[in-house]
C-alpha positions in Angstrom: -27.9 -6.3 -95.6 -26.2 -8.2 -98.4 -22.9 -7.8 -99.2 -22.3 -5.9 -102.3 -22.1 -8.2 -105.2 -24.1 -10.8 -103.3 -22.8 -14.1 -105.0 -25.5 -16.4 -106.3 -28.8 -14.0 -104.8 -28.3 -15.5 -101.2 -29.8 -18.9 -102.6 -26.3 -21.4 -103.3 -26.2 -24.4 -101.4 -23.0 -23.4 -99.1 -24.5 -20.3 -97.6 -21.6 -17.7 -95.9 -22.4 -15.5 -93.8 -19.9 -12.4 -92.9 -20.7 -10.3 -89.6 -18.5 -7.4 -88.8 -19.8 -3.6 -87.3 -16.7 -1.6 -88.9 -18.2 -1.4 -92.3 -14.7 -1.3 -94.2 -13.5 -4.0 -92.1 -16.6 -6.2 -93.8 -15.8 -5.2 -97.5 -12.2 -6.2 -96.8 -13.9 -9.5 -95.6 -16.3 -9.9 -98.3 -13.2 -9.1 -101.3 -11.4 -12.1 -99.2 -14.5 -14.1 -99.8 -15.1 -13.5 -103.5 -11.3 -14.3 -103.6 -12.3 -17.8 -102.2 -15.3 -18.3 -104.7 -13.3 -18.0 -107.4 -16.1 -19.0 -109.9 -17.6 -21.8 -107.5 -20.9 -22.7 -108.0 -23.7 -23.1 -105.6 -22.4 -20.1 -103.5 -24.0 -17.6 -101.6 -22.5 -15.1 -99.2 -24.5 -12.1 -97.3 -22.9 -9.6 -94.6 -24.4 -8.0 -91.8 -23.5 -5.2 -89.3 -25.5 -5.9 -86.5 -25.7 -9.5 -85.4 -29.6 -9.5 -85.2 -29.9 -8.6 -88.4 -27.9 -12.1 -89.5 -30.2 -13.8 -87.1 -33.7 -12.5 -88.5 -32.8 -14.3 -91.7 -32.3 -17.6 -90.3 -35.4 -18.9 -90.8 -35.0 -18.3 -94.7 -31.5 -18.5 -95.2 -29.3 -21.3 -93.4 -25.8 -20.0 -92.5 -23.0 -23.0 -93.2 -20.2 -21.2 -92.5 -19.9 -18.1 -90.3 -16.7 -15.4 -90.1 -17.5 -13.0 -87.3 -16.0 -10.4 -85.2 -15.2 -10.8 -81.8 -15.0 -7.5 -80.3 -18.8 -6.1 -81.3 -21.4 -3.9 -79.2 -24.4 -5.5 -77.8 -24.1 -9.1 -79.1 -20.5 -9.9 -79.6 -18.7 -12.2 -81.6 -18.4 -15.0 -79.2 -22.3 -14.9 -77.8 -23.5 -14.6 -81.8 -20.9 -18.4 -82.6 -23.0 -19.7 -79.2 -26.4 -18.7 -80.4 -25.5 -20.0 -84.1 -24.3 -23.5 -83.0 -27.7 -23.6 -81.3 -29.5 -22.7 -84.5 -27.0 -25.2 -86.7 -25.1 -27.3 -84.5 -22.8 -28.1 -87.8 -22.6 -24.7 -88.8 -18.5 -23.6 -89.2 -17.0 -20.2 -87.2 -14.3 -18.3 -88.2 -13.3 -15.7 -85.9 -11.8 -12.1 -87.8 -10.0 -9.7 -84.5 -7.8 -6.9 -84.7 -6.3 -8.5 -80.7 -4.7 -11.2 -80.2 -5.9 -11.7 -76.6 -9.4 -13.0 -78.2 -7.5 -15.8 -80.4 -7.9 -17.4 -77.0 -11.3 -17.1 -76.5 -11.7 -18.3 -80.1 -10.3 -21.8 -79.3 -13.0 -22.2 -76.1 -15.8 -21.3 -78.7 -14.6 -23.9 -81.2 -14.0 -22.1 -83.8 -12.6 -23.5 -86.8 -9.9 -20.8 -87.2 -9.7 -17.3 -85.8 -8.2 -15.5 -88.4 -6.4 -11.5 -87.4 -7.4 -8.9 -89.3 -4.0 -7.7 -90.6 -3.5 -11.2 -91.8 -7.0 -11.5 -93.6 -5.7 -11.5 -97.6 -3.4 -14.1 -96.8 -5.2 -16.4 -94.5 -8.9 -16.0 -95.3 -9.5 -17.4 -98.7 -7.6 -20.6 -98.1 -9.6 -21.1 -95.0 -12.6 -21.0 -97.2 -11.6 -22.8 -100.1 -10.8 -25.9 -97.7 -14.7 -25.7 -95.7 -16.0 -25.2 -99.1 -14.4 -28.2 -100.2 -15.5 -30.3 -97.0 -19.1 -29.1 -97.4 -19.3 -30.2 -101.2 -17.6 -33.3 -100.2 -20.0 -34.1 -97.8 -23.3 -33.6 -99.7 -21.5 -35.8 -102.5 -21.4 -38.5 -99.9 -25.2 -37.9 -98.0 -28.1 -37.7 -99.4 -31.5 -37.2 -98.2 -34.6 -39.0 -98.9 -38.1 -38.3 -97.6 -40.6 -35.6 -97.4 -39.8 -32.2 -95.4 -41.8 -32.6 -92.5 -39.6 -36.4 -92.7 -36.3 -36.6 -94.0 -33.5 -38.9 -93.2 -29.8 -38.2 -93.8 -28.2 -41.9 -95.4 -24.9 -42.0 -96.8 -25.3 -42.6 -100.6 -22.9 -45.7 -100.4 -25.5 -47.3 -97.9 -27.9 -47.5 -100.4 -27.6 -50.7 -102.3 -30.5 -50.4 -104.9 -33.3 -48.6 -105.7 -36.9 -50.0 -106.8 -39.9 -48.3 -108.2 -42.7 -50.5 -109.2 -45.3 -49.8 -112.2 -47.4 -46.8 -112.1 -46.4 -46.0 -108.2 -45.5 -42.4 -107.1 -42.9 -43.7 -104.7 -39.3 -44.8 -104.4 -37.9 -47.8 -102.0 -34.7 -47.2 -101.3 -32.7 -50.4 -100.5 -30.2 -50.3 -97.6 -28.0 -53.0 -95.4 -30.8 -53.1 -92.4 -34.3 -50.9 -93.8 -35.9 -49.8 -96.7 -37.1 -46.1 -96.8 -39.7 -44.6 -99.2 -39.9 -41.1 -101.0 -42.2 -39.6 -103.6 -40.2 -38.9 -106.6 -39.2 -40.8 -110.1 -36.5 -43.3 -110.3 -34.9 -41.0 -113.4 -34.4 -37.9 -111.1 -33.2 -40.1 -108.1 -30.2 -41.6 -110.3 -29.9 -37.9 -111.4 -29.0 -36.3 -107.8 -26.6 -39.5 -106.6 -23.3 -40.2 -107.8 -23.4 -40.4 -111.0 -20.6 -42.8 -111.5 -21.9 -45.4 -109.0 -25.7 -45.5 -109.8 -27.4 -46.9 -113.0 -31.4 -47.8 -114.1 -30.6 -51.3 -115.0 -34.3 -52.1 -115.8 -37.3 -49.9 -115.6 -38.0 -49.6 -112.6 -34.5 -50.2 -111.1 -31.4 -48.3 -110.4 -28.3 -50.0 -108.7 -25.3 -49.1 -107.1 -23.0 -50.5 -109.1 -20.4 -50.7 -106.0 -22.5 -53.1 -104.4 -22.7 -55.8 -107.3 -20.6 -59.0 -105.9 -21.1 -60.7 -109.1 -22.8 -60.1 -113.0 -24.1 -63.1 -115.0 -25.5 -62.9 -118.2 -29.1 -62.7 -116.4 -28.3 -59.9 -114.0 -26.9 -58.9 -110.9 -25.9 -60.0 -107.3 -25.6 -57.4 -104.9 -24.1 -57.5 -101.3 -27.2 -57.6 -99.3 -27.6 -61.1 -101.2 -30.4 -59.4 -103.5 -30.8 -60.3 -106.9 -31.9 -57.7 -110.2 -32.5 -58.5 -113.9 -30.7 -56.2 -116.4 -32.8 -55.7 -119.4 -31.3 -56.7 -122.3 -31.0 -53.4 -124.0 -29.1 -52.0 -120.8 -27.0 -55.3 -120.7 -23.7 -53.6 -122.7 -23.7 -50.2 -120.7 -23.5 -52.2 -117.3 -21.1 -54.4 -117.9 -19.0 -51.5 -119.4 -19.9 -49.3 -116.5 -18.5 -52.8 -113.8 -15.5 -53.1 -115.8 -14.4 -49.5 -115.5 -15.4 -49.9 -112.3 -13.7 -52.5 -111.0 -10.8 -51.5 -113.0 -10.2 -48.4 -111.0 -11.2 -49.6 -107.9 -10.3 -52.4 -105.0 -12.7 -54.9 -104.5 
């Protein structure tokens, strides 16, 4: 059962999930929630009132951050945290109670907070407005390249360049120690990385610009010791772009 006023149709990239039996208790949750949201983008959040009802939409829906109550019948709060850390060992728990005595047993689950129910307005949306932030942060630094059945997770600033060579359907991506291949163009590649570190130098080439070590007025020499032509009409926009850069940065 969604919540009422599902945010984003269940389909954001941070996916919250809020499990609670007393139904008023999970409106009160779900206001704290929308609270948190706040106009955030990319946001989904779903309740439940019966943990196997969250767990039968697993498959289609991946829970990144979970607030749960402890004291439930059947499945309670602390064996539904156990079961999701073995579905998504990186998922984050938040524990809701109306006892004390289970803040305890809240710590030995580790759960991010536990969070009491008479404190919930005050508490709850700053808890999730700090996780949201660490979630976006982190898929602003990873990225993932590869097909489904083979992905690899590679933080963005490990990869040094990017080549795609005429008329092929894949990528190379350029790290430190490997190259790794994916089916895609070089346009939407540059598209989904940082914006302000990446740039198509030449066709067929994008760079990140934090790995240049030095730019001549035939290209670029990056820190792996590789070397990439600019083309002539791209020539202005990178050395603007490494000047800004290296203006705001340390190098």
């Amino acid at each position: 059962m969604s919540l009422p006023g599902d945010l984003d149709g269940g389909k954001g990239l941070i996916n919250i999930s809020v499990i609670d039996d007393d139904r008023a208790a999970l409106e009160m949750i779900q206001k704290c929630v929308v609270e948190a949201v706040d106009g955030r983008e990319g946001v989904s959040a779903a309740g439940y009132e019966r943990p196997e009802d969250f767990f039968e939409e697993q498959n289609r829906r991946k829970c990144h951050i979970l607030i749960s109550d402890i004291d439930m019948p059947g499945m309670n709060g602390l064996e539904t945290a156990k079961r999701a850390k073995e579905i998504n060992p990186r998922v984050f728990i938040i524990f809701v109670t109306a006892h004390m005595e289970f803040a305890i047993e809240g710590y030995r689950m580790d759960a991010f907070q536990y969070v009491l129910k008479s404190e919930l307005a005050g508490r709850l949306p700053g808890i999730l407005q700090k996780l949201m932030d660490m979630l976006e942060k982190d898929r602003k630094d990873y990225c993932f390249i590869g097909t489904r059945s083979n992905r690899k997770k590679v933080r963005c600033d490990d990869i040094i360049w990017i080549r795609k060579e005429k008329n092929a359907k894949y990528v190379t991506y350029v790290l430190e120690n490997e190259c790794c291949t994916e089916r895609a163009s070089l346009e939407g590649v540059v598209e989904r990385l940082d914006q302000r570190a990446f740039m198509i130098v030449e066709r067929g080439c994008a760079v990140n610009l934090r790995h240049v070590m030095r730019l001549t007025d035939c290209g670029l020499y990056l820190s792996n010791q590789d070397t990439v032509t600019i083309s002539r009409a791209r020539m202005a926009g990178v050395k603007e772009r490494l000047h800004r850069l290296w203006g705001e940065e340390e190098w």
